[in-house]
TIFI-325962 format. One record per residue: residue number from 1; residue in one letter; x, y, z of N, C-alpha, C in turn. Coordinates in nm, 4 decimals. Last residue first. Layout:
<sites>
NUM:A:X:Y:Z:X:Y:Z:X:Y:Z
...
</sites>
This chain:
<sites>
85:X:-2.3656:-0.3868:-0.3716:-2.3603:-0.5218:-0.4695:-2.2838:-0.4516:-0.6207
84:X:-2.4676:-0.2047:-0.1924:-2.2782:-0.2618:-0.2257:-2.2561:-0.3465:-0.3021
83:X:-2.6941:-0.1782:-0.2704:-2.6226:-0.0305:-0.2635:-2.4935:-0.1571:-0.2818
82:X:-2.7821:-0.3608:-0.0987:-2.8309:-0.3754:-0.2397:-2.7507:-0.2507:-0.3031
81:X:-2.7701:-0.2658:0.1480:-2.6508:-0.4519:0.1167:-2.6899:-0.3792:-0.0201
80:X:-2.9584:-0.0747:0.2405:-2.7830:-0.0571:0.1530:-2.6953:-0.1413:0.1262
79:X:-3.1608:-0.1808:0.1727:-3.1270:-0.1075:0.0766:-2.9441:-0.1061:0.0624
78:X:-3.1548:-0.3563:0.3985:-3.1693:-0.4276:0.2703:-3.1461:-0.2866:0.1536
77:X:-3.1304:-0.1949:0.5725:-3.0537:-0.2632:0.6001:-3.0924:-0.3095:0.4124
76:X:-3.4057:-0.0317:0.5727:-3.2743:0.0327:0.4889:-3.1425:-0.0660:0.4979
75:X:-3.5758:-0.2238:0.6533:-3.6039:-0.1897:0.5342:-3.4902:-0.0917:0.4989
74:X:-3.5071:-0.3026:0.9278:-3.4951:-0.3528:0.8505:-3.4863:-0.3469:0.6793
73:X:-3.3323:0.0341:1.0484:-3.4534:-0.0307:0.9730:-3.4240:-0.1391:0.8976
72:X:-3.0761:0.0217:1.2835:-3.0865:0.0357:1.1604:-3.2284:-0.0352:1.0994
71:X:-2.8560:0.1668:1.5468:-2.9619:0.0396:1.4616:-2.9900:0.1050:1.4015
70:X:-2.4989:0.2807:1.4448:-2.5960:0.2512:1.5348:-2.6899:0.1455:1.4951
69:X:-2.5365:0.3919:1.1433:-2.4762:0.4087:1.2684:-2.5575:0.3885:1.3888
68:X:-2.4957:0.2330:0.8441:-2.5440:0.2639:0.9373:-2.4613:0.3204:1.0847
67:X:-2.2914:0.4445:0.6062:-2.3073:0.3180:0.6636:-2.4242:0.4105:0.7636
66:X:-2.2610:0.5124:0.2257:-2.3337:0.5488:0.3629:-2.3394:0.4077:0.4639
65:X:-2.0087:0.6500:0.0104:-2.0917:0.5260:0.0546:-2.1721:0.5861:0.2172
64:X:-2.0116:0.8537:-0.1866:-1.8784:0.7189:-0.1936:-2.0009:0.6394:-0.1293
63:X:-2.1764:1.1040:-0.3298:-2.1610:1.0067:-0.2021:-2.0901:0.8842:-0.2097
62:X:-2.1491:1.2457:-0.5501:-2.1000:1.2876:-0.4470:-2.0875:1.2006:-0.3253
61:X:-2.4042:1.1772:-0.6824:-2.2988:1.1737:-0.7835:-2.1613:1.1701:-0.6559
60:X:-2.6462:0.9457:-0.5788:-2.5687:1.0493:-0.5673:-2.4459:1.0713:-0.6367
59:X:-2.7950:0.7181:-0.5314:-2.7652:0.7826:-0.7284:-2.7044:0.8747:-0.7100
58:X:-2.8009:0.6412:-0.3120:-2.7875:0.5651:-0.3537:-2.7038:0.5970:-0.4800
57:X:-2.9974:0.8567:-0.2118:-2.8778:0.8651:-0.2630:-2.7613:0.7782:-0.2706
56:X:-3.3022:0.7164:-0.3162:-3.2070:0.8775:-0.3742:-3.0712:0.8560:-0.3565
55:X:-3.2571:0.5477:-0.0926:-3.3139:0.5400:-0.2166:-3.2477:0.6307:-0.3014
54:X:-3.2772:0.7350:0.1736:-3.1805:0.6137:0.0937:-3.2178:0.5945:-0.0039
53:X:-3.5450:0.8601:0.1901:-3.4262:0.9126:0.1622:-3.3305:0.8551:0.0734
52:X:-3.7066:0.6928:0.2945:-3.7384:0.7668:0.1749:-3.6164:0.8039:0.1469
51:X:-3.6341:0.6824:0.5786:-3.6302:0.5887:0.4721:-3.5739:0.5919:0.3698
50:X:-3.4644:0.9740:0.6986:-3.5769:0.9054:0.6414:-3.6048:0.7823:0.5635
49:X:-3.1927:0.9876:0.8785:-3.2700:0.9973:0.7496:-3.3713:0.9345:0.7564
48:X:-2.9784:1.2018:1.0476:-3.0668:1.0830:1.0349:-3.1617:1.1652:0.9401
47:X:-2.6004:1.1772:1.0145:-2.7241:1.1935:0.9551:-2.8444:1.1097:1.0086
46:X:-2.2591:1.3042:1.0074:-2.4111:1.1707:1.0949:-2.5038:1.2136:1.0283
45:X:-2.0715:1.3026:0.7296:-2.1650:1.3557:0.7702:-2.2663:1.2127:0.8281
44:X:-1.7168:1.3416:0.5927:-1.8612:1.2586:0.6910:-1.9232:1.3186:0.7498
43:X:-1.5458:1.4183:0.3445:-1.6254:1.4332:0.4377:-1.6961:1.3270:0.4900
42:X:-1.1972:1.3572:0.2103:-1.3498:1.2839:0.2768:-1.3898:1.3824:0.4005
41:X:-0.9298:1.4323:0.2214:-1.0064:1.4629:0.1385:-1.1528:1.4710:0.1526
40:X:-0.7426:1.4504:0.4266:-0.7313:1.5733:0.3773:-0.8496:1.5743:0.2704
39:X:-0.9133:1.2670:0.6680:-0.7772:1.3607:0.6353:-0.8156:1.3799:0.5559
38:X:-1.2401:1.4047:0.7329:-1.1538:1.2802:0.7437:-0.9986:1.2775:0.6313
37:X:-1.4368:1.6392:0.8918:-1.3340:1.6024:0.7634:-1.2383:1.4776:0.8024
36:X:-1.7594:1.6182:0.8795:-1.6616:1.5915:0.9697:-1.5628:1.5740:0.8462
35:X:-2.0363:1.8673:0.8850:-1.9437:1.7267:0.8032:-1.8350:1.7592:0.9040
34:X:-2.2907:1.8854:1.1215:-2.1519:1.9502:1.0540:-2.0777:1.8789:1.0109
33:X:-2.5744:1.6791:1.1128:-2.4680:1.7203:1.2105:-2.3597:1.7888:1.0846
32:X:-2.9023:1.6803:0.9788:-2.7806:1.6175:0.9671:-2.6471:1.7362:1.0475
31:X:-3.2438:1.5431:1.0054:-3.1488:1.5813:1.0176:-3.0403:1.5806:0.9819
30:X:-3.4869:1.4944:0.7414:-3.4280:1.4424:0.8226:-3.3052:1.5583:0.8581
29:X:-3.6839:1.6670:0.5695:-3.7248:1.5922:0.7385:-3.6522:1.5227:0.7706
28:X:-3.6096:1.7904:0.3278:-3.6596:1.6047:0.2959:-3.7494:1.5754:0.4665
27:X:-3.4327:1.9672:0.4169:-3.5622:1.9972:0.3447:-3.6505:1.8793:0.3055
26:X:-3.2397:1.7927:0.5535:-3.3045:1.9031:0.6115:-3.4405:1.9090:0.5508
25:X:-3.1213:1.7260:0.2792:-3.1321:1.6464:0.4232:-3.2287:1.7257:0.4983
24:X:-3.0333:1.9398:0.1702:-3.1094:1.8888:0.0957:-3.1634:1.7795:0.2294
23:X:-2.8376:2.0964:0.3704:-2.9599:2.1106:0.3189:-3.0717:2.0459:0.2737
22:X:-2.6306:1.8825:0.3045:-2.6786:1.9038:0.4763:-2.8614:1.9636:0.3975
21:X:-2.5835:1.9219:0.0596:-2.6124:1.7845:0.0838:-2.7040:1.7935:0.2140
20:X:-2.5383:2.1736:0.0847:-2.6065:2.1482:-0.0141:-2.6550:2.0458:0.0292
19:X:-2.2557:2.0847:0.2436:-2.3387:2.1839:0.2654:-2.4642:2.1881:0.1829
18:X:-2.1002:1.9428:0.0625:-2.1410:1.9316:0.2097:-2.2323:1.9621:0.2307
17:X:-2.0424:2.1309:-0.1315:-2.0918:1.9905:-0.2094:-2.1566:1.9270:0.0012
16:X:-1.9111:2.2777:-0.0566:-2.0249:2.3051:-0.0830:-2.1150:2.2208:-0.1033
15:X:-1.6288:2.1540:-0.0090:-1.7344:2.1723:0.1678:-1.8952:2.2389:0.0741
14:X:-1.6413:1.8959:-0.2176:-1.6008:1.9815:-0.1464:-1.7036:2.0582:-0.0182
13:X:-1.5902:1.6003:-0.3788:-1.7285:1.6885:-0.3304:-1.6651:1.7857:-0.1708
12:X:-1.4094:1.4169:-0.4351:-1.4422:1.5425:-0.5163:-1.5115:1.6088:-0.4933
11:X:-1.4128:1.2262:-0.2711:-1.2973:1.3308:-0.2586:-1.3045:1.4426:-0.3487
10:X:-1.7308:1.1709:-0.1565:-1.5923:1.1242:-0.2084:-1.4958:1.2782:-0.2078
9:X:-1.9019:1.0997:0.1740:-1.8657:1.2118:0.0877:-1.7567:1.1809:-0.0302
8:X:-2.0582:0.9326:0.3505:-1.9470:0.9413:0.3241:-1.9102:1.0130:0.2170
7:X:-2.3065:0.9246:0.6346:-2.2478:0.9427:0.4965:-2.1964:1.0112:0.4583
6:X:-2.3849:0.7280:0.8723:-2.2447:0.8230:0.8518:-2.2877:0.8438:0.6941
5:X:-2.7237:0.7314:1.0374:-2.6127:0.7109:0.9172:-2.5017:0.7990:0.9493
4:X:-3.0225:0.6300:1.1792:-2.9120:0.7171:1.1647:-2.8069:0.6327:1.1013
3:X:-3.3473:0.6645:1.0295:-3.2427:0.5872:1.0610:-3.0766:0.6866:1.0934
2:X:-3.7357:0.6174:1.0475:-3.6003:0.6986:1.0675:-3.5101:0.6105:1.0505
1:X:-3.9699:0.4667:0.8352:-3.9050:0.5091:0.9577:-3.7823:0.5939:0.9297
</sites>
């Protein structure tokens, strides 16, 4: 299934590092909204994703963390408790 997400960008991944990310989202079948800058360092980006997706970026060099927004697949709820461990 689908799911919608905030994901959270770290402070080293700049607006290309955004942008790339938006893409790569896109080219997978899921959507994603214009990063949002959160003061001066963090992006956030809504996103809806694909299952499939989470998994991957989990290993992202660039992603601090992804929450749900909103409901959420049983099957990505258990990915991302397993993501904060």
């Amino acid at each position: 299934g689908h799911g919608k997400y905030i994901i959270v960008l770290d402070e080293k991944a700049g607006d290309d590092a955004a942008n790339t990310l938006r893409d790569n989202i896109h080219k997978e079948g899921g959507s994603a909204e214009s990063s949002i800058k959160i003061g001066s360092s963090y992006h956030a980006i809504p996103a809806t994703l694909p299952d499939s997706m989470l998994q991957n970026f989990t290993a992202h060099p660039h992603i601090k963390y992804i929450e749900p927004d909103g409901e959420v697949s049983i099957q990505a709820q258990g990915i991302l408790a397993a993501q904060k461990k």
